[in-house]
C-alpha positions as CSV (number, residue, x, y, z in Angstrom):
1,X,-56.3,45.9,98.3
2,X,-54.8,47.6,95.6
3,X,-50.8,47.9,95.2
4,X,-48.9,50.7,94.2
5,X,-44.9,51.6,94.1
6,X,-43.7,55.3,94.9
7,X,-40.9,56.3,92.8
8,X,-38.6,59.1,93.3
9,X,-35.1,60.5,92.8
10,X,-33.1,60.0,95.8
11,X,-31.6,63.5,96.2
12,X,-35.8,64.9,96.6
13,X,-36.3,62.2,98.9
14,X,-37.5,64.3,101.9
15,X,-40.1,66.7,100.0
16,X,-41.1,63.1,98.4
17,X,-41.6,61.6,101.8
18,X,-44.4,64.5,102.5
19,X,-46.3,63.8,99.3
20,X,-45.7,59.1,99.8
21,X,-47.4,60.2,103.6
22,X,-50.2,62.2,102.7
23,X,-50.8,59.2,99.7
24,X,-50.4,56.3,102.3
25,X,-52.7,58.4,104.8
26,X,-55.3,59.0,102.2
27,X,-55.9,55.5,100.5
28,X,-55.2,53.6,104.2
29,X,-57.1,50.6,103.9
30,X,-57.9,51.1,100.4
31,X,-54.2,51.0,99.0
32,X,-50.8,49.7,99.6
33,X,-48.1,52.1,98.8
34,X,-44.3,50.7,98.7
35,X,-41.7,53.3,99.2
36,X,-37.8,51.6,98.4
37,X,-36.8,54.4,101.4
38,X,-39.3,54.5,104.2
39,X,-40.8,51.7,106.2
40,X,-44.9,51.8,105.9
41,X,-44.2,53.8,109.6
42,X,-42.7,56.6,107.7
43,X,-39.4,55.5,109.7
44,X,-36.4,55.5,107.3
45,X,-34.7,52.3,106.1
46,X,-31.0,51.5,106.7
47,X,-29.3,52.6,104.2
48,X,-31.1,55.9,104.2
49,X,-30.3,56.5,108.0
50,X,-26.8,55.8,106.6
51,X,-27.0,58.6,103.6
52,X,-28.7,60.9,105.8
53,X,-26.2,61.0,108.4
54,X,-23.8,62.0,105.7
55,X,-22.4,58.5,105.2
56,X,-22.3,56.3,102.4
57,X,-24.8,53.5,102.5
58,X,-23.6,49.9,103.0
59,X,-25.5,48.1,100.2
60,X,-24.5,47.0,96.6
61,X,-25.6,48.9,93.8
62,X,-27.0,45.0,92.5
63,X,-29.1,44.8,96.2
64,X,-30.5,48.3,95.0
65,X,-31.9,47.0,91.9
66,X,-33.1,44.0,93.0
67,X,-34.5,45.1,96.0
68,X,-36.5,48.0,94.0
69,X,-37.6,45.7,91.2
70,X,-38.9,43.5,93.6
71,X,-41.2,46.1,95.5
72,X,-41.8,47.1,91.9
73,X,-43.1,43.8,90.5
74,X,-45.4,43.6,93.1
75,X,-47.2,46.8,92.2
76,X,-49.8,45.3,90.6
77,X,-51.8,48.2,90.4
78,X,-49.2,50.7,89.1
79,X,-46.0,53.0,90.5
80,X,-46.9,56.4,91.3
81,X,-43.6,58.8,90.4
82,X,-42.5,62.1,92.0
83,X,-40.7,63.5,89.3
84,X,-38.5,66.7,89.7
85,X,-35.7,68.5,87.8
86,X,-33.7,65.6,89.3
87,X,-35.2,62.8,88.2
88,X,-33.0,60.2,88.1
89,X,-32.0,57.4,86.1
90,X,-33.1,55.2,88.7
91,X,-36.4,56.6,88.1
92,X,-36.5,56.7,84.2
93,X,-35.7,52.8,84.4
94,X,-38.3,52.0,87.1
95,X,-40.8,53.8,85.1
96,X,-40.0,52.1,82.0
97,X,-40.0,48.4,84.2
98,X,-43.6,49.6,84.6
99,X,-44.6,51.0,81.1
100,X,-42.7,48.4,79.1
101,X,-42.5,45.0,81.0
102,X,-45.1,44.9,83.4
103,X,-47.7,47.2,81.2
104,X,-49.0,48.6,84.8
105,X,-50.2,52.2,84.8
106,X,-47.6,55.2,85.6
107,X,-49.0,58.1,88.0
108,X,-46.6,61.7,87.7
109,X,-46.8,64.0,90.0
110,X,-44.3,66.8,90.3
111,X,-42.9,69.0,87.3
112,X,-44.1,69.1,83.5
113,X,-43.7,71.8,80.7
114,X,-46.1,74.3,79.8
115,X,-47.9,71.5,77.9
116,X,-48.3,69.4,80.6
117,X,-45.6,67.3,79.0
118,X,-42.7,66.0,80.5
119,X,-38.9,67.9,79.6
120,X,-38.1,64.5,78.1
121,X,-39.9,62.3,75.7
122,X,-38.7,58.5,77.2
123,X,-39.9,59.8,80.7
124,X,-43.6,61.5,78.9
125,X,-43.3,58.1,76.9
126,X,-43.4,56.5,80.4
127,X,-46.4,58.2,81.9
128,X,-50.1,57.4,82.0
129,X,-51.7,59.7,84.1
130,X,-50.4,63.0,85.2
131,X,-52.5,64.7,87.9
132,X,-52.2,68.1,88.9
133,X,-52.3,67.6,92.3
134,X,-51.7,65.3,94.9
135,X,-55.3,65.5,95.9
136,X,-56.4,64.7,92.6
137,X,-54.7,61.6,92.4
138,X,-56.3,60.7,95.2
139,X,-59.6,60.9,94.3
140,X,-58.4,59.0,91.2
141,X,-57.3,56.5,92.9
142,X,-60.2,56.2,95.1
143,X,-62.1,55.8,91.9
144,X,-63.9,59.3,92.2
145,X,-64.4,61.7,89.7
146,X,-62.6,64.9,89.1
């Protein structure tokens, strides 16, 4: 079974949740999808609950990290990246984790420029494959053609 990571800022964490559920749906038995906010049950984790409820989570910024890099690292297969006008710096990193030291394919779904480019050149830098859709990723994942 193939392994991927879904990466996303935290603040677009709910319209991210939609696309990591139709992903996780699609490629069921075919793909694992880690998501560093939601159980594989869609439920939330922890800390999460804890930000949602208007709190601020009870974890280290270090337990973050690590906890993230490991989910990462065992991505074999690649990290699949919602990106939006907030992408994060969280996100930037984990992308470059993937591009840089584990040399695993980067999947970008969300916003580009005109020219299909990313607004920044580190994050483009980052990116492998940039779908238009949701739907085509997952056909390209399945291994179909588009």
């Amino acid at each position: 079974m193939k392994t991927y990571y879904f990466c996303n800022p935290t603040a677009d964490r709910h319209a991210a949740k939609e696309i990591w559920l139709k992903l996780r749906d699609a490629l069921k038995g075919i793909a694992y999808i880690a998501n560093p906010f939601y159980y594989q049950n869609g439920n939330a984790k922890p800390e999460i609950r804890q930000l949602d409820a208007g709190g601020k989570p009870n974890i280290t910024a270090d337990d973050i990290v690590e906890m993230d890099l490991e989910l990462i690292h065992m991505a074999t297969d690649g990290i699949i990246a919602y990106l939006s006008e907030r992408t994060s710096h969280g996100s930037a990193m984990e992308l470059w984790e993937a591009k840089k030291v584990l040399n695993i394919p980067v999947y970008a779904l969300g916003k580009s420029t005109p020219n299909g480019r990313d607004e920044h050149p580190w994050i483009d830098y980052c990116i492998t494959k940039k779908p238009e859709s949701v739907y085509a990723l997952i056909k390209m994942l399945k291994g179909e053609e588009l």
